[in-house]
C-alpha positions as CSV (number, residue, x, y, z in Angstrom):
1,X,-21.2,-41.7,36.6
2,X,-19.0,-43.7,34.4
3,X,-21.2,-42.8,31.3
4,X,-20.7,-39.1,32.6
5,X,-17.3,-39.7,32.2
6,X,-16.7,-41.1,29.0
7,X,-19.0,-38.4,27.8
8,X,-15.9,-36.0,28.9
9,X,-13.4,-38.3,27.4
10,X,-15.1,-38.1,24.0
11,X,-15.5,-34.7,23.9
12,X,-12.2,-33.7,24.9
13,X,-10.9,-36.1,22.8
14,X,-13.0,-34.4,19.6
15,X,-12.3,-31.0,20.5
16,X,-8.4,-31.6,20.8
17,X,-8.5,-33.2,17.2
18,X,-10.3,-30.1,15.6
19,X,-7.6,-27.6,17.2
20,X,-4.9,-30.4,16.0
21,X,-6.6,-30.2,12.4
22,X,-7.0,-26.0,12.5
23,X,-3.1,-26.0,14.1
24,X,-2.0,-28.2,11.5
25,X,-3.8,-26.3,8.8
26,X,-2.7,-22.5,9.8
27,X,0.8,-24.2,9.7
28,X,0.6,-25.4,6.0
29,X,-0.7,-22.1,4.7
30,X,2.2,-20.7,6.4
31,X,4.6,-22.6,4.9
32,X,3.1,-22.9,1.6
33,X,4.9,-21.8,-1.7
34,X,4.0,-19.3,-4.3
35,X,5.1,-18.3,-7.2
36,X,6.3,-14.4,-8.1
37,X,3.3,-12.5,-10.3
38,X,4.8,-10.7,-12.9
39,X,4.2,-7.1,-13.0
40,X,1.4,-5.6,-15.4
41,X,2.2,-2.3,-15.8
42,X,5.9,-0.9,-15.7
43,X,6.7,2.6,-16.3
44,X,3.5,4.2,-14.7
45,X,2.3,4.3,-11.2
46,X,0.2,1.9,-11.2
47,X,3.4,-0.5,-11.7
48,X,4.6,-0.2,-8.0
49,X,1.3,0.2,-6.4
50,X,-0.2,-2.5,-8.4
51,X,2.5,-5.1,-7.9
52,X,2.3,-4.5,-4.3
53,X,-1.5,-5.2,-4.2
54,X,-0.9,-8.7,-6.0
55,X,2.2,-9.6,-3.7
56,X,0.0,-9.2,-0.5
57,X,-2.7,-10.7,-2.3
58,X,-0.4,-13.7,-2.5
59,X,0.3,-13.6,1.4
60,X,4.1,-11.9,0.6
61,X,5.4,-8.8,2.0
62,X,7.1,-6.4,0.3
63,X,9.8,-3.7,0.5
64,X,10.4,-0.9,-1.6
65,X,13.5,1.0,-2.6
66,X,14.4,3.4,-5.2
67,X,16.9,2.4,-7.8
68,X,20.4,4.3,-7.2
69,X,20.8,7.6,-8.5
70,X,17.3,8.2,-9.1
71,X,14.9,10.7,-7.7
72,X,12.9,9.8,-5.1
73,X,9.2,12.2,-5.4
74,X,5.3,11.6,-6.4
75,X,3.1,14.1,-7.4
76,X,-0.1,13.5,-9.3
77,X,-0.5,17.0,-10.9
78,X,2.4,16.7,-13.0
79,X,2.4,12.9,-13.0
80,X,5.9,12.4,-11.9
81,X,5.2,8.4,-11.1
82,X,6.6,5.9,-9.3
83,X,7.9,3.4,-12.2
84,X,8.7,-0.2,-11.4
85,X,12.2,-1.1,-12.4
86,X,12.8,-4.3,-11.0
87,X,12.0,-7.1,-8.8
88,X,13.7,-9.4,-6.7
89,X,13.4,-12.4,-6.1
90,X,12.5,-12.2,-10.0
91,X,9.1,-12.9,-11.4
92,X,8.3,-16.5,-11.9
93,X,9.9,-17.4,-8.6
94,X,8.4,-20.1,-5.8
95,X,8.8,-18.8,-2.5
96,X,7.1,-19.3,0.7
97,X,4.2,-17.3,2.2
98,X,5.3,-14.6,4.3
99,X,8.8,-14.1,2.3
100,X,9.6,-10.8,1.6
101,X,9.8,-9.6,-1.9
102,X,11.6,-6.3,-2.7
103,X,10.0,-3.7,-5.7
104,X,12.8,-1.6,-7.2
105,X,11.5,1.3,-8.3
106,X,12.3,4.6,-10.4
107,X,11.1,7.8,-10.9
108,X,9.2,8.6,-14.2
109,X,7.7,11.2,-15.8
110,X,4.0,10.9,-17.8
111,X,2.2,13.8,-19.6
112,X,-0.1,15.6,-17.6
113,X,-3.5,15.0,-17.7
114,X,-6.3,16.7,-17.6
115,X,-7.3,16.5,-14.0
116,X,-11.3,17.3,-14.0
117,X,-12.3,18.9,-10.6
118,X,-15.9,19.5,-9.2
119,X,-18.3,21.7,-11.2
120,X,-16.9,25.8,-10.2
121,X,-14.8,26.5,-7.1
122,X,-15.3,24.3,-4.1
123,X,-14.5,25.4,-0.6
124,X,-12.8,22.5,1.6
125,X,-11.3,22.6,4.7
126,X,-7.9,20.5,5.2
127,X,-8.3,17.5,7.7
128,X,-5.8,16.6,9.9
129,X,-3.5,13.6,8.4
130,X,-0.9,13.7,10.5
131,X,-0.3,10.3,11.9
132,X,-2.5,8.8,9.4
133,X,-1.8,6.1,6.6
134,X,-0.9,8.7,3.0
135,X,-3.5,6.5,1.5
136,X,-6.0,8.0,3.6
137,X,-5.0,11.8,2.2
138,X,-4.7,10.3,-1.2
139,X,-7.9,8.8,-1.5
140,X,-8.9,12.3,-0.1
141,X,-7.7,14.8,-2.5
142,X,-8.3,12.0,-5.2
143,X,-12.4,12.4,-4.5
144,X,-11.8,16.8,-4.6
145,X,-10.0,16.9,-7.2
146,X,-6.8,18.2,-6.0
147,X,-3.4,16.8,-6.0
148,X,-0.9,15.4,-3.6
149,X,2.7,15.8,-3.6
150,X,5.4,13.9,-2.0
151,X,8.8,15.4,-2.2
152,X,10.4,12.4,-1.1
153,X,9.3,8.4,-1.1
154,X,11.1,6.8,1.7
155,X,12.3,3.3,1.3
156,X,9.9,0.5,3.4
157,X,11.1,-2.5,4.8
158,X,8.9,-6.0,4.8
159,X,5.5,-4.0,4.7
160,X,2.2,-6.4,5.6
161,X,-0.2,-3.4,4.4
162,X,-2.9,-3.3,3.2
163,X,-1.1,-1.0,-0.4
164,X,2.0,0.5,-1.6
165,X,0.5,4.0,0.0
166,X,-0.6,2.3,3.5
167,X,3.0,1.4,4.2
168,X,3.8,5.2,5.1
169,X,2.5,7.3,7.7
170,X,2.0,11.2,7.6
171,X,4.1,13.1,9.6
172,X,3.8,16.3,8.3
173,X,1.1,18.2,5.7
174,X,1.1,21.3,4.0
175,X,-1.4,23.4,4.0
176,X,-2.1,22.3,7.7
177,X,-4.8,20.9,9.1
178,X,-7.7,23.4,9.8
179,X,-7.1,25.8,6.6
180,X,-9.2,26.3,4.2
181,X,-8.6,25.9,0.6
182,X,-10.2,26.8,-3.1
183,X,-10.4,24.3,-5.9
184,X,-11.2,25.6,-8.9
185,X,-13.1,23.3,-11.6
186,X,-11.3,21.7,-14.5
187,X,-7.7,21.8,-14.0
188,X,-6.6,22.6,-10.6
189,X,-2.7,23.6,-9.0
190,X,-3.8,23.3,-5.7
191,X,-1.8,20.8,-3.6
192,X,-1.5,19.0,-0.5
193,X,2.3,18.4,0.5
194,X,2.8,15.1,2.0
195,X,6.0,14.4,4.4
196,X,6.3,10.7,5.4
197,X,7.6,8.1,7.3
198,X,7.3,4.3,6.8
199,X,5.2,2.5,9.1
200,X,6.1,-0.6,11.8
């Protein structure tokens, strides 16, 4: 019996210093510092999105607002990007893990490209991304061919997703869900209008 019992005591007593260990562990990644990345691209889209990819990478979240006074829309057709004005705290910067770090960003417009759809007209029939992340409709009209527009970028507040695009959820689409549209190959106007909200 008494072996039986310090049997439990050693157990208990090993078990309780592994959750000590993982507790005290979790806790020190919480707290730990990093430092700010600086941005790699600027004054294209990729300068927003991609500086909010490398923030969450470092365990930071991130809010995004525009910069006064400038406009506040994305549309890949015409490549009127997202630019990346600012941040703050300012690159180079040791903060903690779980601090907020705030992208300023301002509207910029690139040459238009030469957007390369499938091979002849393609028939597709709209989902339904209402409620859904924009990334999700984005990535979709990305793989057809088509474009996306967003008339207006709303401001987000400490974001923990996944990209700049999963912050927002869709809350309105035009053409709606169920219609079906034409994409012509090579260049195409067609577009997929994108009302959004940020997400909690």
């Amino acid at each position: 019996m008494k072996r039986l019992v310090l049997a439990v005591v050693i157990v208990l007593v090993v078990s309780g210093c592994g959750i000590s260990r993982a507790t005290s562990s979790s806790t020190r990644g919480a707290g730990e510092s990093v430092v700010v990345p600086s941005p790699r691209h600027r004054w294209s889209d990729e300068g927003v999105q991609g500086m909010f990819l490398a923030l969450r990478a470092r365990g930071l979240r991130v809010s995004f607002a525009w910069l006064d006074g400038t406009k506040s829309m994305s549309d890949s057709c015409f490549r009127l990007a997202i630019g990346l004005d600012h941040v703050r705290p300012a690159p180079g910067t040791r903060v903690k893990r779980g601090d907020t770090v705030t992208l300023f960003g301002v509207w910029v417009p690139e040459a238009i490209p030469s957007l390369v759809g499938p091979a002849g007209p393609k028939h597709y029939r709209m989902p339904n991304f209402i409620g859904r992340p924009a990334s999700a409709a984005i990535d979709w009209t990305n793989q057809r061919g088509m474009c996306w527009l967003i008339r207006h970028v709303p401001s987000v507040s400490s974001s923990a997703a996944r990209d700049f695009y999963s912050a927002y959820r869709i809350t309105a689409q035009d053409p709606a869900p169920g219609s079906v549209v034409q994409v012509p190959g090579v260049y195409n106007p067609v577009s997929l209008g994108l009302t959004l909200k940020p997400r909690r």
